[in-house]
N, C-alpha and C positions, 0 to 999 in steps of 0.2 A: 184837585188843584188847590193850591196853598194862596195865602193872601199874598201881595205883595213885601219885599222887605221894607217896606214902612206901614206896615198893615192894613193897608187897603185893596180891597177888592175890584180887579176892573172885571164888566160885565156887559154882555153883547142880548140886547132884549129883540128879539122879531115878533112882531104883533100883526096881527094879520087882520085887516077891518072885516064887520060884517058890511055884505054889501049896499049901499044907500046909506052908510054910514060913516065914509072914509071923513070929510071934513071934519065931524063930530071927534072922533077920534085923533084926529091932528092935534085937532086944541087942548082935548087933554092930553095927549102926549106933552105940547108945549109945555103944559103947566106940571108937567111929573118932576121937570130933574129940578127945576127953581123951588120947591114945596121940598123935595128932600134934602137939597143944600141949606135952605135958608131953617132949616130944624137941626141940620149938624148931621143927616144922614150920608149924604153924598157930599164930597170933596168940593171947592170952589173949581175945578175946572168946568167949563161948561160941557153939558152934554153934549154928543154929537148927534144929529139924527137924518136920516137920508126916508126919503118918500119911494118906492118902489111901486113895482107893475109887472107881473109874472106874463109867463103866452100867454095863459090863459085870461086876463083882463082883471085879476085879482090884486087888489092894492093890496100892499103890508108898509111898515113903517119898522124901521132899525132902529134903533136906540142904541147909544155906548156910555155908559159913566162908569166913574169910579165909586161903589161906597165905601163912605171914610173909614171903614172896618170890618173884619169880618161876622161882628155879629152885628151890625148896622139892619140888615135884612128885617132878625130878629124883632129889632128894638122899632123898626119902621112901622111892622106889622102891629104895635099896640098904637102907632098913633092916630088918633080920630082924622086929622085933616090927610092923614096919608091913607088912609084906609077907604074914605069917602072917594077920593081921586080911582082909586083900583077897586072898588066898586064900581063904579061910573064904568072905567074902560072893562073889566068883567061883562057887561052890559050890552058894550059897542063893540067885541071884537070877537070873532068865529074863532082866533086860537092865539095861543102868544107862548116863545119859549125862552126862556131866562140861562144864557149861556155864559158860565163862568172864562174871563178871555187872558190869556197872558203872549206881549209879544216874543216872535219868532226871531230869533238876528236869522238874515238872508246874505250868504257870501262868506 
């Protein structure tokens, strides 16, 4: 899947807390997309993020932003204070999948 036609990437994260750890993991969620906008990696739209709960009593946490580019990803991965953050959730989360998103027109 291609960036969008202004070159940004939008992107659908599912993170899935370890258990006894889902708050922990909220708060860095909180702080993921304001640390990658306010470095120029993600767009000024704000993140969106929803709090989930499977049958089975498993919290996950959705995430959606835009990065402002397609090689943003790249360029995030060298940065210390981005790096620290996804260390930390590396940490706190039994698994997390990074899905590239483009909308669908319906109708």
């Amino acid at each position: 899947m291609a960036s969008n036609p202004q070159g940004t990437l939008d992107v659908l994260v599912m993170y899935r807390a370890q258990p006894g750890n889902e708050d922990v993991a909220e708060a860095l969620i909180q702080k993921h997309w304001p640390t990658l906008s306010r470095l120029g990696f993600a767009t000024s739209t704000p993140a969106q993020v929803w709090r989930t709960l499977d049958g089975q009593g498993v919290t996950s946490f959705i995430e959606v932003f835009t990065w402002a580019s397609a090689d943003a990803l790249d360029q995030a991965s060298n940065a210390p204070e981005v790096t620290a953050i996804w260390d930390e959730m590396s940490a706190k989360m039994a698994g997390m999948d990074i899905l590239r998103a483009a909308p669908v027109a319906i109708g």
